[in-house]
C-alpha angles and dihedrals in degrees: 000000000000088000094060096043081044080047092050093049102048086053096057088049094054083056093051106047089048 
């Protein structure tokens, strides 16, 4: 469970960034 909340995270991050 925590990878896919660590997942989530990193993705909105990604958006973020770009």
């Amino acid at each position: 469970m925590a990878l896919a909340v660590t997942k989530v995270l990193n993705l909105l991050f990604f958006i973020i960034s770009v």
